[in-house]
PDB file of N, CA, C and O in Angstrom, chain B, residues numbered from 101:
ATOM      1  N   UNK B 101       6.573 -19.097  -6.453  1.00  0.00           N
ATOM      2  CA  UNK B 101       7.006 -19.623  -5.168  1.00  0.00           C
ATOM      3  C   UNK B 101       6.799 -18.551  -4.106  1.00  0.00           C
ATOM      4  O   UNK B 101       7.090 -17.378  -4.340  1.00  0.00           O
ATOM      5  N   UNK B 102       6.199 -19.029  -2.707  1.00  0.00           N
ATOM      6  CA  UNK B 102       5.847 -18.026  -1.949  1.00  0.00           C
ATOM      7  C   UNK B 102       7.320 -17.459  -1.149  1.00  0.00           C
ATOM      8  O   UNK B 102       8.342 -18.100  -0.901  1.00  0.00           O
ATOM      9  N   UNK B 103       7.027 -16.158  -0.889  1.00  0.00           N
ATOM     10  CA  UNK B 103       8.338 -16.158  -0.179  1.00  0.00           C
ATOM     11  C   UNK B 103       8.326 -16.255   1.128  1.00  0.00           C
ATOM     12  O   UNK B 103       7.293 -16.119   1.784  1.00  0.00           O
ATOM     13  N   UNK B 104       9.813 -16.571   1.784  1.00  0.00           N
ATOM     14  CA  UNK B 104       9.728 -16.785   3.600  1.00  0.00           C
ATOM     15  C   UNK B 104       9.447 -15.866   4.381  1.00  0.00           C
ATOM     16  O   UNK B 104      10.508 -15.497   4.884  1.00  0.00           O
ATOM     17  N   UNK B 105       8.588 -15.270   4.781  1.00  0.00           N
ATOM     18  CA  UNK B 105       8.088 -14.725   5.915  1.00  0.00           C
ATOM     19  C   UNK B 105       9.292 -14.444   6.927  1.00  0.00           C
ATOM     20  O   UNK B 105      10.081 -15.375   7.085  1.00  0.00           O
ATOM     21  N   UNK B 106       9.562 -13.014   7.772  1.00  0.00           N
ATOM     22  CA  UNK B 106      10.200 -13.086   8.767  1.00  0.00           C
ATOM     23  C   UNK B 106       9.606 -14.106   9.454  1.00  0.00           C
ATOM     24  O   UNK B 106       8.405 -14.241   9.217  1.00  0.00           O
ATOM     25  N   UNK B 107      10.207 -15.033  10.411  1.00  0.00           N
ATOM     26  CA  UNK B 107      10.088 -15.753  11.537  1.00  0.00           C
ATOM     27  C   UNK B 107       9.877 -17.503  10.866  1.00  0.00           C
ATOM     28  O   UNK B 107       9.387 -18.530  11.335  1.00  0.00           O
ATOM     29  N   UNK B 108      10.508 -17.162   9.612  1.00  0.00           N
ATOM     30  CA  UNK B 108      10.731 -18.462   9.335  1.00  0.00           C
ATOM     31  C   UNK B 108       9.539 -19.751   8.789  1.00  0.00           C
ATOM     32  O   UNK B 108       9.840 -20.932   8.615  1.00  0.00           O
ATOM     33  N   UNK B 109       7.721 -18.950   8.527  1.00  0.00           N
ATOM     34  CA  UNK B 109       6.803 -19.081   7.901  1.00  0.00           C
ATOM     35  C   UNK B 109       7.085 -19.099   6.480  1.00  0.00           C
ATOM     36  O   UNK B 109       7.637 -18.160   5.906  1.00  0.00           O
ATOM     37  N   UNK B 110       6.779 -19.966   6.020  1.00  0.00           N
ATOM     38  CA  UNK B 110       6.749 -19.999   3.966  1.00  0.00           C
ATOM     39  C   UNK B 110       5.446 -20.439   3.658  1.00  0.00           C
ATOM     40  O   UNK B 110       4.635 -21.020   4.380  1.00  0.00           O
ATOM     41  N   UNK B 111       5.341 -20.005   2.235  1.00  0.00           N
ATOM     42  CA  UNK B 111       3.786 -20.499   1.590  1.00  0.00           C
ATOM     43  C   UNK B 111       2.637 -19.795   2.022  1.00  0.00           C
ATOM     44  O   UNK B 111       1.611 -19.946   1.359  1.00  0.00           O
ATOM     45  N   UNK B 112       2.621 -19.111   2.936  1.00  0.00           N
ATOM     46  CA  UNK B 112       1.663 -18.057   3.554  1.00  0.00           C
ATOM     47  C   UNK B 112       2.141 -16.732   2.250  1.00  0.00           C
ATOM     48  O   UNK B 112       3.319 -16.390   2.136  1.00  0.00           O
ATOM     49  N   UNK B 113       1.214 -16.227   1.521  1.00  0.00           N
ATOM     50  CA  UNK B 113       1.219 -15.095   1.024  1.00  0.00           C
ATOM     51  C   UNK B 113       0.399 -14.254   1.045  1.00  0.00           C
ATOM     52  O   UNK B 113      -0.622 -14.502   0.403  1.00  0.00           O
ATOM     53  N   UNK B 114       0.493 -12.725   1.880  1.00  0.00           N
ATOM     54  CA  UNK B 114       0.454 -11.849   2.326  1.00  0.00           C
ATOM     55  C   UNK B 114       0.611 -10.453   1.309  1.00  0.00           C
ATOM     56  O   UNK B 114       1.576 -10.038   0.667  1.00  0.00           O
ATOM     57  N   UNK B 115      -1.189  -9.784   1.516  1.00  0.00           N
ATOM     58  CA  UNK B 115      -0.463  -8.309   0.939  1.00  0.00           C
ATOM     59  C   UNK B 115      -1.342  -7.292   1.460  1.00  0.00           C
ATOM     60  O   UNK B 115      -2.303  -7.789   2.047  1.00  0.00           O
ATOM     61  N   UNK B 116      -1.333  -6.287   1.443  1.00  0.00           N
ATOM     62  CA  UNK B 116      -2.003  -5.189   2.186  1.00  0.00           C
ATOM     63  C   UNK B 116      -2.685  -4.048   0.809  1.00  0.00           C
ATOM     64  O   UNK B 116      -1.961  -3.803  -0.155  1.00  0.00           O
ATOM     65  N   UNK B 117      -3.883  -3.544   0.887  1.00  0.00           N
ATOM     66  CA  UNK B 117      -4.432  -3.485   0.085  1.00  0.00           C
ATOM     67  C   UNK B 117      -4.825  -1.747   1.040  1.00  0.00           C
ATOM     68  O   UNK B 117      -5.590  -1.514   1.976  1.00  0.00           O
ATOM     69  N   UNK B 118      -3.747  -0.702   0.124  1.00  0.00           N
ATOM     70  CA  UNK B 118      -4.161   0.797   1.138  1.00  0.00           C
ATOM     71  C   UNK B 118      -4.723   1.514   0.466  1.00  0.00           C
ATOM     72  O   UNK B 118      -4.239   1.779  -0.635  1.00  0.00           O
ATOM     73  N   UNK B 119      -5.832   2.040   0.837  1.00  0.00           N
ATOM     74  CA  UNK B 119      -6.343   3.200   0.385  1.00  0.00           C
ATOM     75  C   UNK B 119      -5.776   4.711   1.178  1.00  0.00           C
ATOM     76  O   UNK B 119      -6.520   5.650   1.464  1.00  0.00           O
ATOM     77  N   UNK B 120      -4.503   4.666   1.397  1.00  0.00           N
ATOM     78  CA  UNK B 120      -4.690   6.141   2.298  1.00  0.00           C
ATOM     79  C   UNK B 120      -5.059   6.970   2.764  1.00  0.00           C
ATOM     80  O   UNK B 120      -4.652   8.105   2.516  1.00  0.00           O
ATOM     81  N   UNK B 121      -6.276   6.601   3.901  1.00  0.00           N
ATOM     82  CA  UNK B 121      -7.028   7.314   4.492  1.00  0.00           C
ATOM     83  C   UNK B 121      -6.572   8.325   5.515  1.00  0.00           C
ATOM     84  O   UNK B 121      -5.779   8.072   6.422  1.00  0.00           O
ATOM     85  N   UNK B 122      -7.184   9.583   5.272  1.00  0.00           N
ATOM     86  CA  UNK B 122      -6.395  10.710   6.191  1.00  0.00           C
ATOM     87  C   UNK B 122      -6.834  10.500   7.523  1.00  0.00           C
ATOM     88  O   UNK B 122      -8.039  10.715   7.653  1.00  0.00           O
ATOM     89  N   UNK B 123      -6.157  10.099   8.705  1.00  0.00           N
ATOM     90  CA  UNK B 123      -7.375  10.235   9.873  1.00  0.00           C
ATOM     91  C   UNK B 123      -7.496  11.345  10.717  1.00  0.00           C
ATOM     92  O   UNK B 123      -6.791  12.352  10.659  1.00  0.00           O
ATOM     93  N   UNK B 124      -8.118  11.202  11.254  1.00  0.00           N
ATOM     94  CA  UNK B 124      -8.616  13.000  12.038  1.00  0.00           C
ATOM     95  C   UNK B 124      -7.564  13.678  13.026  1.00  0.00           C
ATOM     96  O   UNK B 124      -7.156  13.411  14.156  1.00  0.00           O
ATOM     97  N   UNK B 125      -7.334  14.584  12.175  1.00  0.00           N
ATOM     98  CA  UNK B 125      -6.389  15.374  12.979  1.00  0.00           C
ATOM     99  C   UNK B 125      -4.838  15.081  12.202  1.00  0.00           C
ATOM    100  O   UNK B 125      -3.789  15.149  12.843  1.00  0.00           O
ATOM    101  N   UNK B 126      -4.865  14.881  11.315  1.00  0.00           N
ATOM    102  CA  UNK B 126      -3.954  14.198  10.390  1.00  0.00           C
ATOM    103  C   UNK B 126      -3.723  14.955   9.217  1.00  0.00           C
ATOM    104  O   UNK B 126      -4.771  15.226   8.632  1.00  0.00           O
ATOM    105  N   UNK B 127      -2.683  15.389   8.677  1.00  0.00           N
ATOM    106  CA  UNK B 127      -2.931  16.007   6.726  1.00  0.00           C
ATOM    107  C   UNK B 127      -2.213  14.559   5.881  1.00  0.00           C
ATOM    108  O   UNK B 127      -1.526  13.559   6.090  1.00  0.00           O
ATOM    109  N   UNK B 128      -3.154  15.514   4.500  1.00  0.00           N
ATOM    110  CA  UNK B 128      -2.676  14.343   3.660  1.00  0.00           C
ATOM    111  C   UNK B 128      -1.177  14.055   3.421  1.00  0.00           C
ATOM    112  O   UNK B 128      -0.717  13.043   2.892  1.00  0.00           O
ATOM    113  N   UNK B 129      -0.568  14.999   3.849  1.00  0.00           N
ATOM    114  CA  UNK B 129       0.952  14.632   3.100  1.00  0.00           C
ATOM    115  C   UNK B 129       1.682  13.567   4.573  1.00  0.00           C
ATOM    116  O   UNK B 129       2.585  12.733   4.503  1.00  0.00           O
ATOM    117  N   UNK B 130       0.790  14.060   5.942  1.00  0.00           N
ATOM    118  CA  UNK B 130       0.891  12.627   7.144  1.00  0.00           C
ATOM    119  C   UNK B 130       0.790  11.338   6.769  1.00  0.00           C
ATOM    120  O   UNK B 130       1.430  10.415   7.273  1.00  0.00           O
ATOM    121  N   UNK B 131      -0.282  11.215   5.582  1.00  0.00           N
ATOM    122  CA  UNK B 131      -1.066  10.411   5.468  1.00  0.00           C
ATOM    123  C   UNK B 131       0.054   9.071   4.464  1.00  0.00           C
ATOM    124  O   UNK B 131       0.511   7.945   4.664  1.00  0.00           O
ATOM    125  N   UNK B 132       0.054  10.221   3.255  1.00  0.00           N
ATOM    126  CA  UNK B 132       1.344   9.562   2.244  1.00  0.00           C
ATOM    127  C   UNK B 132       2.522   8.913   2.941  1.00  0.00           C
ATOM    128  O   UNK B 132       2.865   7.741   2.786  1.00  0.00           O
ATOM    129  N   UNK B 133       3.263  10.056   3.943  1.00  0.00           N
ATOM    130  CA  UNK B 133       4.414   9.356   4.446  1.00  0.00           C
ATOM    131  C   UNK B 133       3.989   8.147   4.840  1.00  0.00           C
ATOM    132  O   UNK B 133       4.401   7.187   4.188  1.00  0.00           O
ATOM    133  N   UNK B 134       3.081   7.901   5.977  1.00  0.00           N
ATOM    134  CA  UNK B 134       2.505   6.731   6.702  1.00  0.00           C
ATOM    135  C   UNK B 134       2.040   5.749   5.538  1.00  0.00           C
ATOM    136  O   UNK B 134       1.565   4.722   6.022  1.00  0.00           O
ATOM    137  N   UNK B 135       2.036   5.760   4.183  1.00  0.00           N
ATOM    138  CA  UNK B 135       1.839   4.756   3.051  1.00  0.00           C
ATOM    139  C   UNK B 135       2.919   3.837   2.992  1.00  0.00           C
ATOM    140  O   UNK B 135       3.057   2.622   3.137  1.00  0.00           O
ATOM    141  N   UNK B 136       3.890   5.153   2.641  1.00  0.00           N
ATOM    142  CA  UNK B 136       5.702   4.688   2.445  1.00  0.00           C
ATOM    143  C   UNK B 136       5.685   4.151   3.578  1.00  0.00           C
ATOM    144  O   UNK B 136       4.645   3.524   3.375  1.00  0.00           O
ATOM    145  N   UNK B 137       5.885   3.947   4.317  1.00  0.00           N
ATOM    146  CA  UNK B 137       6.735   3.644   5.751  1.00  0.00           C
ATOM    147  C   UNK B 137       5.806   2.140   5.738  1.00  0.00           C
ATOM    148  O   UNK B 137       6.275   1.039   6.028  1.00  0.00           O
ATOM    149  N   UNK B 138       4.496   2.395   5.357  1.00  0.00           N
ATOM    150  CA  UNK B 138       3.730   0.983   5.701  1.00  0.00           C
ATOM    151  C   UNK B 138       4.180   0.157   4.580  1.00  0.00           C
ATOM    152  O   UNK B 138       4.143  -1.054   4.800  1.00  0.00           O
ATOM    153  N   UNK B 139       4.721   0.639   3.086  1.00  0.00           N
ATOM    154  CA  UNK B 139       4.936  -0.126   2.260  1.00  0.00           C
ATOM    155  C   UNK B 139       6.375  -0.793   2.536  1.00  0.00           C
ATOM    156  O   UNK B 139       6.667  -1.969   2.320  1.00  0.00           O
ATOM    157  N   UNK B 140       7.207   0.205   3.057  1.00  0.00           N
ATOM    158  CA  UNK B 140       8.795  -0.491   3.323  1.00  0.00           C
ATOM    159  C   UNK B 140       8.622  -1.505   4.540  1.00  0.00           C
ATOM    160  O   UNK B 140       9.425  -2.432   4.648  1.00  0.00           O
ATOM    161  N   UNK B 141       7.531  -1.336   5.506  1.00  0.00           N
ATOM    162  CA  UNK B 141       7.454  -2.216   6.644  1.00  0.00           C
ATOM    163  C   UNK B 141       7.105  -3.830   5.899  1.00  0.00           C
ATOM    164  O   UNK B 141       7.613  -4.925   6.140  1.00  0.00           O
ATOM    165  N   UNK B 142       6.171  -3.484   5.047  1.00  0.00           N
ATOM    166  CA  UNK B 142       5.347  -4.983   3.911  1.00  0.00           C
ATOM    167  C   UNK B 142       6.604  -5.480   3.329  1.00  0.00           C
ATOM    168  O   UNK B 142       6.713  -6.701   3.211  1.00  0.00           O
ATOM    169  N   UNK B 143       7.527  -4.753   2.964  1.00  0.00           N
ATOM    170  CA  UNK B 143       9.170  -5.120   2.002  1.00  0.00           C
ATOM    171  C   UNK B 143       9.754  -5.931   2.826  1.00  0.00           C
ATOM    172  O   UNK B 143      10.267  -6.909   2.283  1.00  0.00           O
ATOM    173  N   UNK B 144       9.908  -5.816   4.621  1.00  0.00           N
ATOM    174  CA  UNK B 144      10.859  -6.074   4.826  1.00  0.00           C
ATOM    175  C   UNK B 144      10.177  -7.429   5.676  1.00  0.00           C
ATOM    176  O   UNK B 144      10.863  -8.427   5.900  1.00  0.00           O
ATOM    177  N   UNK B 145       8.726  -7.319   6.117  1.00  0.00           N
ATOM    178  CA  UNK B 145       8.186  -8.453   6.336  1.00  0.00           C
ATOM    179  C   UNK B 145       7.983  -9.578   5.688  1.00  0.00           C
ATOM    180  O   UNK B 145       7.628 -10.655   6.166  1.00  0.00           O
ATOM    181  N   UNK B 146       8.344  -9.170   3.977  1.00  0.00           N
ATOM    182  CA  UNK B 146       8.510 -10.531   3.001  1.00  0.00           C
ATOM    183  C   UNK B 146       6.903 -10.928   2.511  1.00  0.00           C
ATOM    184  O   UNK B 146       6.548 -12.067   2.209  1.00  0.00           O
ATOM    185  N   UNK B 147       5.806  -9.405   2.507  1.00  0.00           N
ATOM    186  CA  UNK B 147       4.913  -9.512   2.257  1.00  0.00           C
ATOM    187  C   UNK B 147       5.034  -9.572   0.451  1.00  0.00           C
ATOM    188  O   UNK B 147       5.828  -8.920  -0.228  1.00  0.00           O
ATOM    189  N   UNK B 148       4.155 -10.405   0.028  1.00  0.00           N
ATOM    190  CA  UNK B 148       3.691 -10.582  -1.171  1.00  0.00           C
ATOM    191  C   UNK B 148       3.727  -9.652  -2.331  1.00  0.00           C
ATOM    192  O   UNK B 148       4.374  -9.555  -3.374  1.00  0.00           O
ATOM    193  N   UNK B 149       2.452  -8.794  -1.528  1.00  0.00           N
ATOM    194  CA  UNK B 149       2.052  -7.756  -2.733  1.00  0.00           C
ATOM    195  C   UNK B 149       1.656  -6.347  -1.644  1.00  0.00           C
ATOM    196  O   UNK B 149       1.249  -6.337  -0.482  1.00  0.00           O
ATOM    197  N   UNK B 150       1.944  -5.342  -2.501  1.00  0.00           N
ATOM    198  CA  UNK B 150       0.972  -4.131  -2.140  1.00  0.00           C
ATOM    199  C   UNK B 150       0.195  -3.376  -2.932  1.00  0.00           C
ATOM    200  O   UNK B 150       0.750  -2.673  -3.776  1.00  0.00           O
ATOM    201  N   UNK B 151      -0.787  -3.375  -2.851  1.00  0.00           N
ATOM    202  CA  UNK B 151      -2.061  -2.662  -3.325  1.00  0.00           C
ATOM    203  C   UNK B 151      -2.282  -1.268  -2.551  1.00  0.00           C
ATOM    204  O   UNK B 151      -2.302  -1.011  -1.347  1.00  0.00           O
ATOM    205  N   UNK B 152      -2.445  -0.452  -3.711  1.00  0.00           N
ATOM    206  CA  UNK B 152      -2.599   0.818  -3.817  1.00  0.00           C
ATOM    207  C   UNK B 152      -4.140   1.417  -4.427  1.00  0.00           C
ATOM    208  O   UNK B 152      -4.378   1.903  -5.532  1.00  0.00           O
ATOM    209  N   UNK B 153      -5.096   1.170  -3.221  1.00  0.00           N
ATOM    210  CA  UNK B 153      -6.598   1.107  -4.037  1.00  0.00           C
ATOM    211  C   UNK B 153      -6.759   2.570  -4.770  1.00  0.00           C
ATOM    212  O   UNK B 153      -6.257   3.589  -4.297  1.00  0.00           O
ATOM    213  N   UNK B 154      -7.524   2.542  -5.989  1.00  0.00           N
ATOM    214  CA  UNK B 154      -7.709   3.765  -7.151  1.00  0.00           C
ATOM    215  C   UNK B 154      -9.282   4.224  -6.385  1.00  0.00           C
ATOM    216  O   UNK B 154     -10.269   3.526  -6.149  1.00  0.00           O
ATOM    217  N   UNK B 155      -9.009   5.736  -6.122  1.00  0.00           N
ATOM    218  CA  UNK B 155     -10.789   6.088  -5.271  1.00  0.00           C
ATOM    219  C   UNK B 155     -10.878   7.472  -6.180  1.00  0.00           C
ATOM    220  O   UNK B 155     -10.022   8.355  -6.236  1.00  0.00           O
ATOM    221  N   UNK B 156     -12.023   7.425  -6.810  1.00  0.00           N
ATOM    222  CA  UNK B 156     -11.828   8.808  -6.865  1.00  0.00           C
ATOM    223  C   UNK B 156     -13.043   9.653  -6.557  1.00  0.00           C
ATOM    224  O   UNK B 156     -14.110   9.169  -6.932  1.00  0.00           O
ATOM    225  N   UNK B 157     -13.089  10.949  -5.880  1.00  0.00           N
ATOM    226  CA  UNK B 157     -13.998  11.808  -5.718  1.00  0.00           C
ATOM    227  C   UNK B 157     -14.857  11.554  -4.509  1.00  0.00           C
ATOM    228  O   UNK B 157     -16.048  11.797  -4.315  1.00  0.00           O
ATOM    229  N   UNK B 158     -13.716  10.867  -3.566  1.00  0.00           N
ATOM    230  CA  UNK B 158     -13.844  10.517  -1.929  1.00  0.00           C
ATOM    231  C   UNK B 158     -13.409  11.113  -0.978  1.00  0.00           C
ATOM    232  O   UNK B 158     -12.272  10.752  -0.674  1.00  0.00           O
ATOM    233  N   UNK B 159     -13.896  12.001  -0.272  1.00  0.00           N
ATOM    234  CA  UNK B 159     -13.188  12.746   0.827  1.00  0.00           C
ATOM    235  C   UNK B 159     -12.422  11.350   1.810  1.00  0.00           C
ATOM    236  O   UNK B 159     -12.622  10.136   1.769  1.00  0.00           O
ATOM    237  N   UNK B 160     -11.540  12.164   2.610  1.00  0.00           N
ATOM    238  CA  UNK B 160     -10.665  11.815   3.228  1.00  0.00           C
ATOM    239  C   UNK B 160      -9.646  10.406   3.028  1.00  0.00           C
ATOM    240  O   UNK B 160      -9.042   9.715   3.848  1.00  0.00           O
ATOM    241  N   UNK B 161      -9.767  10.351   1.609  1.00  0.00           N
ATOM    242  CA  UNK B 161      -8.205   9.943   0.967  1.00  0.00           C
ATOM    243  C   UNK B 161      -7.199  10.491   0.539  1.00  0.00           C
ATOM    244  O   UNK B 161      -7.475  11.242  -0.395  1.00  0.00           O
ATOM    245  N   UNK B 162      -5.759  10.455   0.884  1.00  0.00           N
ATOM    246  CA  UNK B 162      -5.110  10.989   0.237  1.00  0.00           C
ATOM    247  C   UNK B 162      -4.393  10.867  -1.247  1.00  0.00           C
ATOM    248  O   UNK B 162      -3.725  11.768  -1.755  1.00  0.00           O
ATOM    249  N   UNK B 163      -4.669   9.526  -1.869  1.00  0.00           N
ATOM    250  CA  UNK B 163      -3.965   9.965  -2.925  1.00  0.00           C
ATOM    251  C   UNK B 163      -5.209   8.805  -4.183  1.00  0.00           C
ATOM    252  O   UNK B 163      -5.471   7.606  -4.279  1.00  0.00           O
ATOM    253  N   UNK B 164      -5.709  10.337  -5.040  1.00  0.00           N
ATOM    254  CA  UNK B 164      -6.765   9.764  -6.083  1.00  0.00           C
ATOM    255  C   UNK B 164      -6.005   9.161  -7.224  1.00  0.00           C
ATOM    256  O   UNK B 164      -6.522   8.281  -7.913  1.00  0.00           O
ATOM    257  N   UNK B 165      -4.635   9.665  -7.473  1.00  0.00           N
ATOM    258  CA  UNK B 165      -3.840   8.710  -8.495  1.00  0.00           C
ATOM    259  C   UNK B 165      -2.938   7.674  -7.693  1.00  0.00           C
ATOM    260  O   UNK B 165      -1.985   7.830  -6.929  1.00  0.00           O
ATOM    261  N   UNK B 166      -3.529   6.697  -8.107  1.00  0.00           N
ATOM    262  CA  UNK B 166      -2.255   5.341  -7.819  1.00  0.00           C
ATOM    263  C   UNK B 166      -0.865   5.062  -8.136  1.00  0.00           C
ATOM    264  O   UNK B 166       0.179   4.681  -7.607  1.00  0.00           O
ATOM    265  N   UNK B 167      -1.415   5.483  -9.404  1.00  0.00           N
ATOM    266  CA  UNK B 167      -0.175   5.490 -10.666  1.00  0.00           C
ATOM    267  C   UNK B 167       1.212   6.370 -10.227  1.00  0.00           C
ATOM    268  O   UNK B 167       2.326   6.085 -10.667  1.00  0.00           O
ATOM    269  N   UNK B 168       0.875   7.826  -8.997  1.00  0.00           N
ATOM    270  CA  UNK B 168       1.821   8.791  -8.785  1.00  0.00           C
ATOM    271  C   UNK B 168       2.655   7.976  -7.985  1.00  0.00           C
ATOM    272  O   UNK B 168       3.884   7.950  -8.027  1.00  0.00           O
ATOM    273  N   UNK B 169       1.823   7.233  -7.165  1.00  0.00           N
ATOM    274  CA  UNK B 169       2.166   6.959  -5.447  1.00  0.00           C
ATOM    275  C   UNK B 169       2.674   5.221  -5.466  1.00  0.00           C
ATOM    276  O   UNK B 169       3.117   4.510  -4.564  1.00  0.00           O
ATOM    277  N   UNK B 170       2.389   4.953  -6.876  1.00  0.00           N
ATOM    278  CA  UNK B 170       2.694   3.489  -6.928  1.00  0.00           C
ATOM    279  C   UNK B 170       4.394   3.626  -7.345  1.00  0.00           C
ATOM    280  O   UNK B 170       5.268   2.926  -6.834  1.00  0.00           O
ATOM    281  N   UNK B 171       4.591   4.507  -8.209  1.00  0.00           N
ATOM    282  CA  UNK B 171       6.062   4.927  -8.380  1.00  0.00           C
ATOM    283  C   UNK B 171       6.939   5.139  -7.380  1.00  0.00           C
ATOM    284  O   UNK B 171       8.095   4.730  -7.486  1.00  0.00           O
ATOM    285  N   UNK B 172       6.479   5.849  -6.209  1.00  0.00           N
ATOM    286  CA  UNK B 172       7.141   6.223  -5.224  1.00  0.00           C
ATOM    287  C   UNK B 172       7.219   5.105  -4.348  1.00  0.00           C
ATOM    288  O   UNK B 172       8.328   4.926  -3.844  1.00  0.00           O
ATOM    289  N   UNK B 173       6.498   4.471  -4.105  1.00  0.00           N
ATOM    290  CA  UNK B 173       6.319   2.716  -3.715  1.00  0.00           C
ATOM    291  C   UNK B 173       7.058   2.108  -4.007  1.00  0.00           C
ATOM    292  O   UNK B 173       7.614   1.317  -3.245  1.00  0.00           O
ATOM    293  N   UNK B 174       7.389   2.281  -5.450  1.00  0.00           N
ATOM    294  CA  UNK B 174       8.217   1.196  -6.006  1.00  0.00           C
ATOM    295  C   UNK B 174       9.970   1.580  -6.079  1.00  0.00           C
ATOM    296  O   UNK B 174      10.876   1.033  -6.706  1.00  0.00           O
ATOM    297  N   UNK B 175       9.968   2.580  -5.288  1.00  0.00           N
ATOM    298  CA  UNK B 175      11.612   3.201  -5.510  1.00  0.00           C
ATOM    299  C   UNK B 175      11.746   2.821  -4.007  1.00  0.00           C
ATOM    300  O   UNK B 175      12.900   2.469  -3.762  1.00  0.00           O
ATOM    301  N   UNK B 176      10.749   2.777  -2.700  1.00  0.00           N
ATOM    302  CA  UNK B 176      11.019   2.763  -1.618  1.00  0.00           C
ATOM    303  C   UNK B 176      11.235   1.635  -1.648  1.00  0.00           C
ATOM    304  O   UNK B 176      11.716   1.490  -0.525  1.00  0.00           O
ATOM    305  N   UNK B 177      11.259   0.012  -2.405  1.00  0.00           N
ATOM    306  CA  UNK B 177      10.490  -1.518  -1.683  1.00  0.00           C
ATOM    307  C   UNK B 177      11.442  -2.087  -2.776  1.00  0.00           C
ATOM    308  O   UNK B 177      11.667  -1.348  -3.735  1.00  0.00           O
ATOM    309  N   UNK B 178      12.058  -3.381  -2.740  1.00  0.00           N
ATOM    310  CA  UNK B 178      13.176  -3.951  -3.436  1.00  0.00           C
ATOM    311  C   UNK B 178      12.346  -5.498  -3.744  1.00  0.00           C
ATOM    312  O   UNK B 178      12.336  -6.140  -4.794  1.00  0.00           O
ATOM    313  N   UNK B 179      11.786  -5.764  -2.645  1.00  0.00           N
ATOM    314  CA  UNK B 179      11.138  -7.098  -3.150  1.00  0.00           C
ATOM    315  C   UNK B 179       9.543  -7.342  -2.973  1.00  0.00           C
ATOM    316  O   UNK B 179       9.137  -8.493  -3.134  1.00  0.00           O
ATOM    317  N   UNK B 180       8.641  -6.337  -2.655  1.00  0.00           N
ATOM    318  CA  UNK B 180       7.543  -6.874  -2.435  1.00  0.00           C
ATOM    319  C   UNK B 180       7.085  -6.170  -4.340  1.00  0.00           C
ATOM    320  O   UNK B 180       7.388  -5.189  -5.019  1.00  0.00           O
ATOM    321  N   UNK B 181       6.183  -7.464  -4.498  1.00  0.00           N
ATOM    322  CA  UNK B 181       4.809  -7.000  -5.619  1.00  0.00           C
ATOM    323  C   UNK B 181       4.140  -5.462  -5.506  1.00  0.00           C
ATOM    324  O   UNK B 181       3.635  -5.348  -4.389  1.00  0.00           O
ATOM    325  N   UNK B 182       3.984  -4.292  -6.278  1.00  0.00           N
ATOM    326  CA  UNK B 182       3.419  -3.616  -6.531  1.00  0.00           C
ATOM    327  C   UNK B 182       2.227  -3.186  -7.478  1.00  0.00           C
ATOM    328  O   UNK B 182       2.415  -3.051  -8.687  1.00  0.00           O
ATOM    329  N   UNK B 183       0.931  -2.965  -6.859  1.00  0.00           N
ATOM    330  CA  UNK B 183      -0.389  -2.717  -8.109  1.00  0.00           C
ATOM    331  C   UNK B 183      -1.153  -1.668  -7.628  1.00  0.00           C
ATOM    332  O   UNK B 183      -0.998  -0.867  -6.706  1.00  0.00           O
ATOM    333  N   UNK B 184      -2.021  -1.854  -8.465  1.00  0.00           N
ATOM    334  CA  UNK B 184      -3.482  -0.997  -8.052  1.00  0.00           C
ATOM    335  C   UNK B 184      -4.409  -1.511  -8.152  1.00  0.00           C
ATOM    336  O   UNK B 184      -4.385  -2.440  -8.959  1.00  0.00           O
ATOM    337  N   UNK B 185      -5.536  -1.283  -7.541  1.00  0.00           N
ATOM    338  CA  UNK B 185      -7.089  -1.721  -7.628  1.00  0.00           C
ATOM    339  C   UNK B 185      -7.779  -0.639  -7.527  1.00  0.00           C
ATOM    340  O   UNK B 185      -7.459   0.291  -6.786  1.00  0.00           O
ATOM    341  N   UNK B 186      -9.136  -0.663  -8.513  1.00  0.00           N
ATOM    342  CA  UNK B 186     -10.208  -0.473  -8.001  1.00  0.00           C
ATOM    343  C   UNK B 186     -11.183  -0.344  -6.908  1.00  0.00           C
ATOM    344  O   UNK B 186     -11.796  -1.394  -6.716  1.00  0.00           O
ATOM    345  N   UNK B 187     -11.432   0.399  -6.317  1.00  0.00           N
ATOM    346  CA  UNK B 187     -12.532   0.178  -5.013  1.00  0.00           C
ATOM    347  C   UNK B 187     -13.879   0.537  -5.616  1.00  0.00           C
ATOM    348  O   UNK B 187     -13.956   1.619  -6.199  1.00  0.00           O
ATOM    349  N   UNK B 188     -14.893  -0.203  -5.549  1.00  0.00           N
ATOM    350  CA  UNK B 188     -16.321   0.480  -6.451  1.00  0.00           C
ATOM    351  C   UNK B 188     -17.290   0.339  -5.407  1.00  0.00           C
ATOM    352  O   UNK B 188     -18.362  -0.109  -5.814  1.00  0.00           O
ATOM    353  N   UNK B 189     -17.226   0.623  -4.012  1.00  0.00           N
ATOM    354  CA  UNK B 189     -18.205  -0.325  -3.033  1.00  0.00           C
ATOM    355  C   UNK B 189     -19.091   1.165  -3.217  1.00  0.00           C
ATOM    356  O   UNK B 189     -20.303   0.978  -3.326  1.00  0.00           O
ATOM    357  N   UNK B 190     -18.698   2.437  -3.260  1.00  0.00           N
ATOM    358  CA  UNK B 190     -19.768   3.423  -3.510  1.00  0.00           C
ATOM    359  C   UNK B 190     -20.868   3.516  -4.817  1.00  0.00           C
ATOM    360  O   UNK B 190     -21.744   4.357  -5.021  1.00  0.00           O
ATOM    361  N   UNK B 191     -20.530   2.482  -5.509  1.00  0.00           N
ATOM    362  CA  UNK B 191     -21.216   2.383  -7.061  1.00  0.00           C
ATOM    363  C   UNK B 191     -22.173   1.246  -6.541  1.00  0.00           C
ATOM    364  O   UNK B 191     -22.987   0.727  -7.305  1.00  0.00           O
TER     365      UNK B 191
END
């Protein structure tokens, strides 16, 4: 069952799919916080799912394990879906 959306929308399901990209002028540990904060914002918007894309051996991402940052995700967020994906668009 989808869940209700702030503003009173249902059946719409919603998820955000981050690769934590550092942006310029930015460090990675900027980068992480700004994950968290985007993942508790997805929690409280009644988004679906969050995706935590797996990159590895890509400059300007911050985090090559999912698995670390999906934990920390999942202690910040009470009701949204938590995963990981693959990104292979460089293969």
């Amino acid at each position: 069952m989808a869940r209700t959306l702030q503003g009173g929308r249902q059946g719409l399901k919603l998820s955000i799919v981050d690769q934590s990209p550092v942006p310029a002028g930015a460090t990675p540990a900027d980068t992480l916080r700004n994950t968290i904060d985007l993942a508790r914002l997805a929690d409280r918007l009644g988004y679906e799912r969050y995706w935590i894309a797996e990159h590895h051996g890509t400059l300007g991402f911050a985090s090559p394990a999912p698995e670390v940052l999906l934990a920390r995700v999942g202690v910040e967020t009470t009701g949204v879906r938590i995963g990981s994906g693959g990104v292979l668009l460089p293969h």
